[in-house]
C-alpha positions as YAML, in Angstrom:
chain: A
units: angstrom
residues:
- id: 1
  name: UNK
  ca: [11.04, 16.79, 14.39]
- id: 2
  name: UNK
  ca: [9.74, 19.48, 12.17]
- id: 3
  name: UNK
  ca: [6.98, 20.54, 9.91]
- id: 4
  name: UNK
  ca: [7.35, 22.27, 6.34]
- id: 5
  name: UNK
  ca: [5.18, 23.49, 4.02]
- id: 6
  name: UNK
  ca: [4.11, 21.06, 1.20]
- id: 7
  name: UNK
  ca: [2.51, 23.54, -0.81]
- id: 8
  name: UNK
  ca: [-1.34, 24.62, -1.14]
- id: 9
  name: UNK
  ca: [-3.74, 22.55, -2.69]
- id: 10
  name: UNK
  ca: [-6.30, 23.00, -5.56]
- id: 11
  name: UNK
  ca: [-8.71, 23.48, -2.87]
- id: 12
  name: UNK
  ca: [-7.12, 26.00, -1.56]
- id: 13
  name: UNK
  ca: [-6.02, 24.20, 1.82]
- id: 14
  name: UNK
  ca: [-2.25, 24.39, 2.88]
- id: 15
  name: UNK
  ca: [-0.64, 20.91, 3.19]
- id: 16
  name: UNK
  ca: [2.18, 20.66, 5.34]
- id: 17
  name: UNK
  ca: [5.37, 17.59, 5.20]
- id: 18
  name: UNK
  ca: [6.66, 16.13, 8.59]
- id: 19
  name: UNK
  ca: [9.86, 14.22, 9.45]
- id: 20
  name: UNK
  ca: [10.01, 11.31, 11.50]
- id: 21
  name: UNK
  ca: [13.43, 11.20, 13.12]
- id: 22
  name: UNK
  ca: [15.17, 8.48, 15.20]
- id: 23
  name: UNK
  ca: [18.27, 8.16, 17.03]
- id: 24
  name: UNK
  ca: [20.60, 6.68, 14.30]
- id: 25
  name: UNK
  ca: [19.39, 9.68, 12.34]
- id: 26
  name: UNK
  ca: [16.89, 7.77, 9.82]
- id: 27
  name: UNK
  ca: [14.46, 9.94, 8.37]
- id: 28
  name: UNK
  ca: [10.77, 9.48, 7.49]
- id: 29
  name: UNK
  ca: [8.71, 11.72, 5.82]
- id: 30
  name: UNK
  ca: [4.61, 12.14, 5.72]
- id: 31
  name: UNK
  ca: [2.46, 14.60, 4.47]
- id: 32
  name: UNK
  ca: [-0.88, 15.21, 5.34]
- id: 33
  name: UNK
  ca: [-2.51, 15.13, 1.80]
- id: 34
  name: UNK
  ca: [-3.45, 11.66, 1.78]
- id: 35
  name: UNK
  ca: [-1.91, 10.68, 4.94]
- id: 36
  name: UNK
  ca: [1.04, 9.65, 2.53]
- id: 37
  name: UNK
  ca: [4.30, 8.77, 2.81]
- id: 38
  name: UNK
  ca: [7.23, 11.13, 0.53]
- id: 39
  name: UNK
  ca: [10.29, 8.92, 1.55]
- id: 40
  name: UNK
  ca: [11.77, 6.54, 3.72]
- id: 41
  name: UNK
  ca: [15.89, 7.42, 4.28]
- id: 42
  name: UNK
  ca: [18.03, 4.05, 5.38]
- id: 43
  name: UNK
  ca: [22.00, 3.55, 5.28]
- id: 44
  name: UNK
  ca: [23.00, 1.52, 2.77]
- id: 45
  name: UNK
  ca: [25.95, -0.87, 3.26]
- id: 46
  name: UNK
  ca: [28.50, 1.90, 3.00]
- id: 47
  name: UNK
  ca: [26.49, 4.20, 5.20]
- id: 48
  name: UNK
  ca: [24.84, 6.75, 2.90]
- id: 49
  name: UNK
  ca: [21.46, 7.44, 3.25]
- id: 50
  name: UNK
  ca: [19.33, 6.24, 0.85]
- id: 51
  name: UNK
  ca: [15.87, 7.44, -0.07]
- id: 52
  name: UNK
  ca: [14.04, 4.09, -0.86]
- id: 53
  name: UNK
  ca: [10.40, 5.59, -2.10]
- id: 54
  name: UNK
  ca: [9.22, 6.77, -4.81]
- id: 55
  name: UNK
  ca: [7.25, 9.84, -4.29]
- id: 56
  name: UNK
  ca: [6.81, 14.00, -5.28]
- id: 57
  name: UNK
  ca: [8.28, 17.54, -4.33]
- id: 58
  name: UNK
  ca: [4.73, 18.90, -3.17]
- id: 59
  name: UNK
  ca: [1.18, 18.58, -2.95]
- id: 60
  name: UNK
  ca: [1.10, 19.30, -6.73]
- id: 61
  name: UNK
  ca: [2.79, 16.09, -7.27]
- id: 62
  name: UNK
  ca: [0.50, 13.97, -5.48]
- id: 63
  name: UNK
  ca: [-2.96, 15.56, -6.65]
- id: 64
  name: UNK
  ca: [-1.99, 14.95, -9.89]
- id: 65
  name: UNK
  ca: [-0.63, 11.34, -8.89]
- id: 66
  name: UNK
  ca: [-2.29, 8.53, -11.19]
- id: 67
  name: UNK
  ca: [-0.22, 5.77, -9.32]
- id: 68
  name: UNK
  ca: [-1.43, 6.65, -5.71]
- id: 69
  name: UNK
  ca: [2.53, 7.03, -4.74]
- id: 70
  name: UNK
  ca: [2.52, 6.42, -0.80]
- id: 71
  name: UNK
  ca: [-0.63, 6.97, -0.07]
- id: 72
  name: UNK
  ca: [-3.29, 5.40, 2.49]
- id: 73
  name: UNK
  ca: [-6.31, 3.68, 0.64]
- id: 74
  name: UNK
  ca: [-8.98, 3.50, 2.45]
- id: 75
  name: UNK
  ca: [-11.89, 3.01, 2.61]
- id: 76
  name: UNK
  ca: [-11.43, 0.12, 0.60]
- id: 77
  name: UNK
  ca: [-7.99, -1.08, -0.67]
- id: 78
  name: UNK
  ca: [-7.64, -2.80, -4.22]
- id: 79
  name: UNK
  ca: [-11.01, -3.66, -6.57]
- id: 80
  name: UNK
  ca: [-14.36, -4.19, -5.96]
- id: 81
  name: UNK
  ca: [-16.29, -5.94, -9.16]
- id: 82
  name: UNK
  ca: [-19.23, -3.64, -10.62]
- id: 83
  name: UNK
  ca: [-18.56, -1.28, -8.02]
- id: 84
  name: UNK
  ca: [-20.73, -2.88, -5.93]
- id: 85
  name: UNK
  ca: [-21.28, -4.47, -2.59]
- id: 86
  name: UNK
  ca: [-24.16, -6.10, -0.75]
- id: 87
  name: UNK
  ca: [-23.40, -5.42, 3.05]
- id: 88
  name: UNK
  ca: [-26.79, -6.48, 5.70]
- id: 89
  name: UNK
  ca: [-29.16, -7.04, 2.25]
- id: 90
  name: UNK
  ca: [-28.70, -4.09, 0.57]
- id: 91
  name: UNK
  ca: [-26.76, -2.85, -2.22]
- id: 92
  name: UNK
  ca: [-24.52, -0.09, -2.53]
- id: 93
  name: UNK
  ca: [-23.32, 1.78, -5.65]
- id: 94
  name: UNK
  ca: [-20.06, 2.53, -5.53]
- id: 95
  name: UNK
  ca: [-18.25, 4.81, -7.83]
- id: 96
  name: UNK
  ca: [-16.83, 2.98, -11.33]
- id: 97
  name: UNK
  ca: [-13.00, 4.03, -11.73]
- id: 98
  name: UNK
  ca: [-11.76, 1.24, -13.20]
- id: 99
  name: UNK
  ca: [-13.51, -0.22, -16.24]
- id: 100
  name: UNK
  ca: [-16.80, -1.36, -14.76]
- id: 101
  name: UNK
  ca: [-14.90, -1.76, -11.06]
- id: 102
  name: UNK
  ca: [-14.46, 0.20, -8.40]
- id: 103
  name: UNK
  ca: [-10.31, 0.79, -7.56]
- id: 104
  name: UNK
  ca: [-9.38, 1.74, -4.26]
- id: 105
  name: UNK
  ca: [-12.53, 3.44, -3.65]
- id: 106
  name: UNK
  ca: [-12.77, 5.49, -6.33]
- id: 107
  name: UNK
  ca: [-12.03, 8.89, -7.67]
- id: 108
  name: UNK
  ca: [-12.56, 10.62, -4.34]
- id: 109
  name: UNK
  ca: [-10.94, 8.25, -1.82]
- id: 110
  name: UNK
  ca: [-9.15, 9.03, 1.59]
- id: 111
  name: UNK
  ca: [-5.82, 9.21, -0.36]
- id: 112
  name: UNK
  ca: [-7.21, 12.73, -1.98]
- id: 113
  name: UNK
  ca: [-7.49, 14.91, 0.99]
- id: 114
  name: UNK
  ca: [-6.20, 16.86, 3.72]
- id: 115
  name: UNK
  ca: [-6.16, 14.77, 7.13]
- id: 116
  name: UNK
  ca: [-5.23, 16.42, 10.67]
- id: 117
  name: UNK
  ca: [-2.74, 15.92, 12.76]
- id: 118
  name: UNK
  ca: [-3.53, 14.71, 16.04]
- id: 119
  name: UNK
  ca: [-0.05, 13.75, 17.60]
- id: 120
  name: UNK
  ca: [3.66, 14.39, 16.44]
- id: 121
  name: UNK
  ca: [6.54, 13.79, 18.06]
- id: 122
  name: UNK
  ca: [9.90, 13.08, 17.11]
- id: 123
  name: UNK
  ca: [9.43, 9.63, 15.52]
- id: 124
  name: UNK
  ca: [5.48, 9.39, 15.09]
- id: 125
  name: UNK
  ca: [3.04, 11.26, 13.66]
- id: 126
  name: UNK
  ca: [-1.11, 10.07, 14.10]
- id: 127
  name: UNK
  ca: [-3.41, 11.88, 11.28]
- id: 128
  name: UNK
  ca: [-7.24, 11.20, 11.36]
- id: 129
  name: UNK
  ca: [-10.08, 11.70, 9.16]
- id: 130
  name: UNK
  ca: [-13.85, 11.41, 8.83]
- id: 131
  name: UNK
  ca: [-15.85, 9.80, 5.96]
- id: 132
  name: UNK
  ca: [-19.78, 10.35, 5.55]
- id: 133
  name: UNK
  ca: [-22.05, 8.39, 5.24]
- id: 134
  name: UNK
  ca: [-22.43, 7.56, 1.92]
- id: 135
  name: UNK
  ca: [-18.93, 8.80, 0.88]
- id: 136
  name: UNK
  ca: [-17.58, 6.57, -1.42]
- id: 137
  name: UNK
  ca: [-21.20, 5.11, -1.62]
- id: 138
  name: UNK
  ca: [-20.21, 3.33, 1.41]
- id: 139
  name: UNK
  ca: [-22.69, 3.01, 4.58]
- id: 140
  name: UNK
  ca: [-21.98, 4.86, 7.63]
- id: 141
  name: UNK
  ca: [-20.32, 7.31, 8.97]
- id: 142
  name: UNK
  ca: [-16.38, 6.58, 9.48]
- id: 143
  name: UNK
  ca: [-13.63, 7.75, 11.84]
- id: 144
  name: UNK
  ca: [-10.15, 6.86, 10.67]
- id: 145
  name: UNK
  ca: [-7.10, 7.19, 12.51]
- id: 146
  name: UNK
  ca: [-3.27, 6.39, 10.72]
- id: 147
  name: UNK
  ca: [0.06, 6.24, 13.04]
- id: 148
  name: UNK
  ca: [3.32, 6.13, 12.16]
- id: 149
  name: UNK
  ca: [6.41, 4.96, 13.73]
- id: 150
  name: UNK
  ca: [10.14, 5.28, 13.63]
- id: 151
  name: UNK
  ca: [11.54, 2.75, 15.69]
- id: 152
  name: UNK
  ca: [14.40, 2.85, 16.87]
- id: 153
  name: UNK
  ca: [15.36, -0.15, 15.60]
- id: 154
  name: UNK
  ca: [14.60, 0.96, 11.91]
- id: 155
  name: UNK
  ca: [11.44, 0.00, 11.69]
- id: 156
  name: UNK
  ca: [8.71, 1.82, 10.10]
- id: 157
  name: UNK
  ca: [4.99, 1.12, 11.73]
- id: 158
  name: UNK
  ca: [1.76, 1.83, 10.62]
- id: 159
  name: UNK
  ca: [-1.12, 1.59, 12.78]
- id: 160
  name: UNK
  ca: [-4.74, 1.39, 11.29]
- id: 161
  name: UNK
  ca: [-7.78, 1.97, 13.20]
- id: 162
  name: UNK
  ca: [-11.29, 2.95, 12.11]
- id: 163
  name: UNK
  ca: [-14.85, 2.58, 13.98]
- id: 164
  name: UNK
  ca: [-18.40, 3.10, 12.44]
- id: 165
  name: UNK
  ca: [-21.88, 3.88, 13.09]
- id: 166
  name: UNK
  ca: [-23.15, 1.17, 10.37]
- id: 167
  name: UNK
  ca: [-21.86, -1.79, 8.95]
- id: 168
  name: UNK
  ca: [-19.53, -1.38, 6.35]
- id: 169
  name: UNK
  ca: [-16.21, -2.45, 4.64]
- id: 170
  name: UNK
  ca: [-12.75, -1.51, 6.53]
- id: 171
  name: UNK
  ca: [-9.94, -2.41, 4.29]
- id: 172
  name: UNK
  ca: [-6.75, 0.10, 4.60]
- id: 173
  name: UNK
  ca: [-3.50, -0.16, 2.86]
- id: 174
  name: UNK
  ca: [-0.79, 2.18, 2.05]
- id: 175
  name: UNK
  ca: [0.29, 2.58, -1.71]
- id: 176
  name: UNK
  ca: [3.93, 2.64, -0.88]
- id: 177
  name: UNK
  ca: [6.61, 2.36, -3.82]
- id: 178
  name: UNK
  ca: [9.71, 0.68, -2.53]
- id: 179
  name: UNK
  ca: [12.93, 0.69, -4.51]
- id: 180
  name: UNK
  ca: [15.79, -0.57, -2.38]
- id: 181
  name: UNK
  ca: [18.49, 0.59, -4.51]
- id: 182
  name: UNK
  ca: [17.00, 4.12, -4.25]
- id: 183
  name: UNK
  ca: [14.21, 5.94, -5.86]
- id: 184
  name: UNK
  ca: [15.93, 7.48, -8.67]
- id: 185
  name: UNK
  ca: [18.03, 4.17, -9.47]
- id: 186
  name: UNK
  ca: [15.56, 3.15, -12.58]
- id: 187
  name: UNK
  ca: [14.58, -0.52, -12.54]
- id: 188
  name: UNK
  ca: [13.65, -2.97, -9.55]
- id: 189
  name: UNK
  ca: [13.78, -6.42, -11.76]
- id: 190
  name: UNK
  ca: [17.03, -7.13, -10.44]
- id: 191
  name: UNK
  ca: [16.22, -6.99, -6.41]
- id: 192
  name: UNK
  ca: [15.45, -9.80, -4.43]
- id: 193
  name: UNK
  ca: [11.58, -10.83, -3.36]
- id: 194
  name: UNK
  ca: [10.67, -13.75, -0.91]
- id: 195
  name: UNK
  ca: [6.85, -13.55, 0.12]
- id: 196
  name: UNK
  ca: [5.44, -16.60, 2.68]
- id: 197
  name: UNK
  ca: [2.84, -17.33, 0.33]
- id: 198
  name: UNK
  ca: [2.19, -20.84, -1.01]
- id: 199
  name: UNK
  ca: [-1.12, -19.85, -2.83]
- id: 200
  name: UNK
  ca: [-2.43, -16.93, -4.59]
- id: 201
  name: UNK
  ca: [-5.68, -15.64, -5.90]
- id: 202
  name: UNK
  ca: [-6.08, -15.73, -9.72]
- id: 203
  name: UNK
  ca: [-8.16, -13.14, -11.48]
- id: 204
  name: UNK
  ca: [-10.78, -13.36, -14.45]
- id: 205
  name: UNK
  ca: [-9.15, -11.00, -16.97]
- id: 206
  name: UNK
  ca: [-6.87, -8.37, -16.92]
- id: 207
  name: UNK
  ca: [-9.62, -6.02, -15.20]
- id: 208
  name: UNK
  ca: [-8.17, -7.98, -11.92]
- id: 209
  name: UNK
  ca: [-10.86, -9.47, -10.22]
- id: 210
  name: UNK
  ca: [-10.17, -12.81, -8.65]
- id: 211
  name: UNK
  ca: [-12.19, -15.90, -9.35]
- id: 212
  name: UNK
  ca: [-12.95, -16.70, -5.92]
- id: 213
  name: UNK
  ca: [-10.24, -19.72, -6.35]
- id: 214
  name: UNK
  ca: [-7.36, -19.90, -3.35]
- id: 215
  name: UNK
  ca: [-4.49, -21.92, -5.84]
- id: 216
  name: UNK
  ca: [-0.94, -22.86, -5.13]
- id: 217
  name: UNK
  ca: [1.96, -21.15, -6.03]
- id: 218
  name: UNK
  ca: [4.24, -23.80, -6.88]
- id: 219
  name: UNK
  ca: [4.93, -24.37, -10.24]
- id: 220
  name: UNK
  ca: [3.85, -21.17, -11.08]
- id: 221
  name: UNK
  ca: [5.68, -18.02, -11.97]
- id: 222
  name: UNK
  ca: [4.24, -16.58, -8.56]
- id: 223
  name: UNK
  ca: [6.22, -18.80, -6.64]
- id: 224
  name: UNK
  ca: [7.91, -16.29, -3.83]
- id: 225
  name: UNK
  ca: [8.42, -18.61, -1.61]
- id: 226
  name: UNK
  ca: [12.10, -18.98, -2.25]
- id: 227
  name: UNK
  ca: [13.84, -15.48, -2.69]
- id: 228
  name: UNK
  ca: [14.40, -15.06, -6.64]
- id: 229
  name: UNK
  ca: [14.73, -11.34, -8.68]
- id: 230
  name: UNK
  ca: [11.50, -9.73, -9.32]
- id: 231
  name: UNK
  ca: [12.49, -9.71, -12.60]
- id: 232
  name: UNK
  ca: [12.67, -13.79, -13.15]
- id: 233
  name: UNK
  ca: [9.61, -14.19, -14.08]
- id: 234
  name: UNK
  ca: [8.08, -11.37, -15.07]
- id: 235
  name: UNK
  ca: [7.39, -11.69, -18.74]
- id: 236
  name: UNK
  ca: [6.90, -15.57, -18.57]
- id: 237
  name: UNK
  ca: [4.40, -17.28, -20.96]
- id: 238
  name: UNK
  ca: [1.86, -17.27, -18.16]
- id: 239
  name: UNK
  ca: [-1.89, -16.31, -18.08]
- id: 240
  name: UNK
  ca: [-1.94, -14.83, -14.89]
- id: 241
  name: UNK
  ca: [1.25, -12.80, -15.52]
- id: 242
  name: UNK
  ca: [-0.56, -11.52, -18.86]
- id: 243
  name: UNK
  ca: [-3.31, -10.42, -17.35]
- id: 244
  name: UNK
  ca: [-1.41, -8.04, -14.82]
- id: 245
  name: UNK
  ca: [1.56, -7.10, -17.41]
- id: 246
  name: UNK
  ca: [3.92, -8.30, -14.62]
- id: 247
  name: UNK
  ca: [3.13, -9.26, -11.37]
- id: 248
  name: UNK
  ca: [-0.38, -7.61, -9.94]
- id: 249
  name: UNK
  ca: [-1.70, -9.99, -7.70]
- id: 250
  name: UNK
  ca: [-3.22, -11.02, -4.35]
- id: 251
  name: UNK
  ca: [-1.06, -13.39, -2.39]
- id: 252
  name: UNK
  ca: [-2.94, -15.91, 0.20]
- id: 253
  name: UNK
  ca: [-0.11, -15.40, 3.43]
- id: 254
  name: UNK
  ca: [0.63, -17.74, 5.04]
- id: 255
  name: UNK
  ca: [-0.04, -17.58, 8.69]
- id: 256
  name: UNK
  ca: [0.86, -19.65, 12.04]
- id: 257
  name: UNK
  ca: [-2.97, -18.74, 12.93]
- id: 258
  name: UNK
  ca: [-5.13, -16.34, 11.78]
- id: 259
  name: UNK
  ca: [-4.52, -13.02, 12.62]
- id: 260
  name: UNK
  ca: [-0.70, -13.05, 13.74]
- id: 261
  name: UNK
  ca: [1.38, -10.35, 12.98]
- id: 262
  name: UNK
  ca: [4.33, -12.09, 11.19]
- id: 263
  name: UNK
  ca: [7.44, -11.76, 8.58]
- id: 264
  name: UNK
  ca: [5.38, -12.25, 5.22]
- id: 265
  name: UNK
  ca: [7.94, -10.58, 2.88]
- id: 266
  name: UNK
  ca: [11.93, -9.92, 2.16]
- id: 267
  name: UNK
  ca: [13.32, -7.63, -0.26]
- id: 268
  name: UNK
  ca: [17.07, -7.11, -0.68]
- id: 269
  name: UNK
  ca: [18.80, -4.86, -3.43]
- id: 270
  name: UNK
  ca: [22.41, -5.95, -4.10]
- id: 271
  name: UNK
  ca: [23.93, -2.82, -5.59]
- id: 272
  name: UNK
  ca: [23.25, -1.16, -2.29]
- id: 273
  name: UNK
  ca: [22.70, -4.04, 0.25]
- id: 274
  name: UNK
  ca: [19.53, -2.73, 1.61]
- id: 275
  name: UNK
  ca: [17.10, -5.39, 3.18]
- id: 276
  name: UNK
  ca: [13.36, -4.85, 4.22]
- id: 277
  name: UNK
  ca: [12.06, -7.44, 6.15]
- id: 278
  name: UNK
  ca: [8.01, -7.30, 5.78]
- id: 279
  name: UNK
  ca: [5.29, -7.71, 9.16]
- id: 280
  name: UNK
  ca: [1.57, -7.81, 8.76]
- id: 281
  name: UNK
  ca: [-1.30, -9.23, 11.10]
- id: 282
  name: UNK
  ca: [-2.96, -9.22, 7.64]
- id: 283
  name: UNK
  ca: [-4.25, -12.63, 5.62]
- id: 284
  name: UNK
  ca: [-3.23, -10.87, 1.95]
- id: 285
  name: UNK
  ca: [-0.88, -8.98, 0.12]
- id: 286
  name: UNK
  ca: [-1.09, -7.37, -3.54]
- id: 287
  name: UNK
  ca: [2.33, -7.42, -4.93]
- id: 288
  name: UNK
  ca: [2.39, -5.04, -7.37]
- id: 289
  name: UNK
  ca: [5.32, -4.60, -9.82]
- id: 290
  name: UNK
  ca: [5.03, -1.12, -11.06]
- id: 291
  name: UNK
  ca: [4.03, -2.13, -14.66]
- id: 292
  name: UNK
  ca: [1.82, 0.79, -15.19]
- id: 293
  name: UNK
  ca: [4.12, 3.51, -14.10]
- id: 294
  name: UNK
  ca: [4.18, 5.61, -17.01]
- id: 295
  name: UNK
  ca: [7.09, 8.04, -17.73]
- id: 296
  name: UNK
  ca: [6.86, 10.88, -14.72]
- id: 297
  name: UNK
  ca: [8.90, 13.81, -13.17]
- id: 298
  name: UNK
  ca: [9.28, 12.73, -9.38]
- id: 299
  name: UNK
  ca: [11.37, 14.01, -6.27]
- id: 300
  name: UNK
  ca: [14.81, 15.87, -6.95]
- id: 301
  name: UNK
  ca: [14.73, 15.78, -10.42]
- id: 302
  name: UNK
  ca: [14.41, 11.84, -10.92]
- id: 303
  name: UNK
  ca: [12.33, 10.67, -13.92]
- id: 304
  name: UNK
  ca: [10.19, 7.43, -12.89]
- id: 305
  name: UNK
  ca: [9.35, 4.92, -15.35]
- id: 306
  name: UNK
  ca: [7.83, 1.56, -15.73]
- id: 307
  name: UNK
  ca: [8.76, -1.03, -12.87]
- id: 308
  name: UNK
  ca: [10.92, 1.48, -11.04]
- id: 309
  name: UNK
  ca: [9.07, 0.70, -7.76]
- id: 310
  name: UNK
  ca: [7.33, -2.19, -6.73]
- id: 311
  name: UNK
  ca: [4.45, -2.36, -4.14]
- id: 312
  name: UNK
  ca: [3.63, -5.14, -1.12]
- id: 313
  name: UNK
  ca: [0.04, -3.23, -0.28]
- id: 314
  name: UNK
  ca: [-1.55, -5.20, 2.74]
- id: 315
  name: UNK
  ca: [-5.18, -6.15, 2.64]
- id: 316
  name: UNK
  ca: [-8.03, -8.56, 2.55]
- id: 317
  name: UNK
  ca: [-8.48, -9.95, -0.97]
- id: 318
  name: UNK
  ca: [-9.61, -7.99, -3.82]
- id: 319
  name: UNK
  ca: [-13.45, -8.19, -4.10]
- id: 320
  name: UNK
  ca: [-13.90, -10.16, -0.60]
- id: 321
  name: UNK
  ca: [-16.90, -7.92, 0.66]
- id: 322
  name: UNK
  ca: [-18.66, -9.83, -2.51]
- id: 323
  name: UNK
  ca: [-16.49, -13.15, -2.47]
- id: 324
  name: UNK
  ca: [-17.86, -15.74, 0.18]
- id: 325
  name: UNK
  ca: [-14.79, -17.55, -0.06]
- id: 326
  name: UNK
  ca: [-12.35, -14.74, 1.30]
- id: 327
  name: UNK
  ca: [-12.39, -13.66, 4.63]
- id: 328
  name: UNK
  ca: [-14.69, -10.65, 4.56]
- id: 329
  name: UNK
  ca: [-13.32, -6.88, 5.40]
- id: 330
  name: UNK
  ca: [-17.03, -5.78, 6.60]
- id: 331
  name: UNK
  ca: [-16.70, -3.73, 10.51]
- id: 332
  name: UNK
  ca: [-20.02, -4.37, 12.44]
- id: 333
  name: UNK
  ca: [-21.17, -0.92, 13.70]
- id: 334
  name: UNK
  ca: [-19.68, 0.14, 16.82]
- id: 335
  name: UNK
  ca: [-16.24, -2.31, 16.24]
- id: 336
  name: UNK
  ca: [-13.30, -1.29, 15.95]
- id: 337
  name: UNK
  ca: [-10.83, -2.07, 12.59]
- id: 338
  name: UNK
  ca: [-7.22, -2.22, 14.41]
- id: 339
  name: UNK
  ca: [-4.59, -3.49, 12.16]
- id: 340
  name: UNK
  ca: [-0.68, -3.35, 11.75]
- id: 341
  name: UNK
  ca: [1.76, -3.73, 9.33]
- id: 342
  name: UNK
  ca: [5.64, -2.71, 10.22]
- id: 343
  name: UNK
  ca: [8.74, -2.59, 7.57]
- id: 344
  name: UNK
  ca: [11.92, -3.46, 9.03]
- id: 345
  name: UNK
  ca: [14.78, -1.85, 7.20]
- id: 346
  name: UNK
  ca: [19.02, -3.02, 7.49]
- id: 347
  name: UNK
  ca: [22.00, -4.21, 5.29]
- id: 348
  name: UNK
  ca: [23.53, -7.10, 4.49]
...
């Protein structure tokens, strides 16, 4: 358990790193700029302690971060279309960051400042924030609380919870880049991916918003279902797989009954024998390949490039606030947005 300077901000505000610690000597680390996680450190089959995120040296890194490496999303993960949503009757304008879309909320989004620390110990750390009314252009006034935990079983958990004084959308993730053979290996097309999803959400275009269809998997190069590399079918002659460059999707999980927290994901690298075994109480997941990770200096020296990570970002669909045929992400005033998802790391 201890707490190092991450460096001092544009803003002027010093931004501190914490470890997470358990008793087999694992190691996570979280910073308070953007609630985000810098690495995750697991044995690999031979013992050594691998660093399986991709992520930066100091705050520098991650205000400067195009590819929102580790970081909690919030208010809204993933895209809404024209950056707009229509919550009780009336419209809000949202701020447009991707093409004519709004993308994870936008230029000034919870992964872009400094959140307190409300509890650390030796294996979890809670951080909180506040978001106006209005922030975002989203109604209400927000109170946001993140948790993580170290278990002792090598499992990383992360708590969400947020309450507000209006109705308004609650959809966190965390932007975490996962390669299993470590983060300054290079590519992640040869590790294993199984996802429990027999249907997916297409999109429109390559601006990623779905088209409100919920279609099968099977026959399709988004077919998960049975573990196959990441790599597979990546470039296929597919539409869908166009549009994203690679995989950069919304997969339709699926679930013994709505709202169980469940295995939805396994990754496995071979070169080191990592596994991470995937939980969510979530209905979606965005697996994102890293194809827009442009060339980058990253922690220790490593040089990231194109699909050297790949993402499995935890949500409600892309666009649902405006989609009746997703289940929506709007909180009622005065609920409360309680969520978990929980990455389970070993060898084999």
């Amino acid at each position: 358990m201890y707490q190092e300077s991450f460096g001092t901000s544009s803003r002027g505000e010093a931004v501190s790193v914490y470890t997470l610690e358990n008793k087999g000597g694992r190691q996570v680390r979280v910073t308070d700029y953007g609630a985000a996680l810098v690495s995750i450190l697991v044995p690999d089959r031979d013992g050594t302690l691998t660093d399986v995120l991709l992520g930066y040296d100091n705050v520098t890194g991650y205000e400067n971060n195009t590819c929102y490496f580790g970081a909690v999303i919030g208010r809204n993960g993933n895209r809404i279309a024209n950056a707009q949503c229509t919550i009780g009757g009336t419209t809000y304008q949202l701020d447009r960051n991707d093409n004519e879309n709004n993308l994870h909320s936008g230029s000034k989004g919870m992964d872009t400042i400094v959140w307190k620390v409300k509890e650390y110990t030796d294996n979890t750390i809670a951080l909180t924030c506040k978001s106006a009314d209005k922030e975002q252009g989203f109604p209400g006034n927000m109170d946001v609380q993140v948790t993580y935990v170290l278990t002792q079983d090598d499992t990383l958990e992360i708590h969400y919870e947020a309450a507000a004084d209006k109705d308004t959308v609650a959809n966190l993730t965390n932007h975490a880049y996962f390669n299993l053979a470590g983060h300054a290996s290079g590519s992640i097309l040869d590790q294993e991916l199984m996802l429990r999803a027999s249907h997916f959400t297409p999109v429109i275009d390559s601006k990623a918003i779905p088209t409100g269809e919920i279609v099968p998997t099977a026959g399709t190069p988004m077919d998960f279902t049975t573990a196959k590399t990441i790599g597979c079918d990546i470039d296929a002659d597919d539409t869908q797989v166009g549009y994203g460059g690679g995989f950069d999707h919304n997969f339709v999980l699926d679930k013994d009954e709505k709202g169980a927290f469940e295995l939805f994901a396994e990754a496995y690298a071979p070169s080191t024998g990592i596994v991470m075994k995937a939980y969510t109480d979530l209905p979606g997941v965005q697996f994102y390949s890293g194809n827009f990770i442009t060339e980058q200096d990253g922690k220790q020296g490593a040089v990231y490039q194109k699909r050297q990570g790949f993402c499995l970002e935890t949500q409600y669909f892309p666009n649902a606030v405006n989609e009746p045929n997703f289940e929506s992400p709007v909180l009622k005033a005065g609920d409360t947005y309680k969520t978990k998802t929980s990455y389970q790391f070993g060898v084999r």
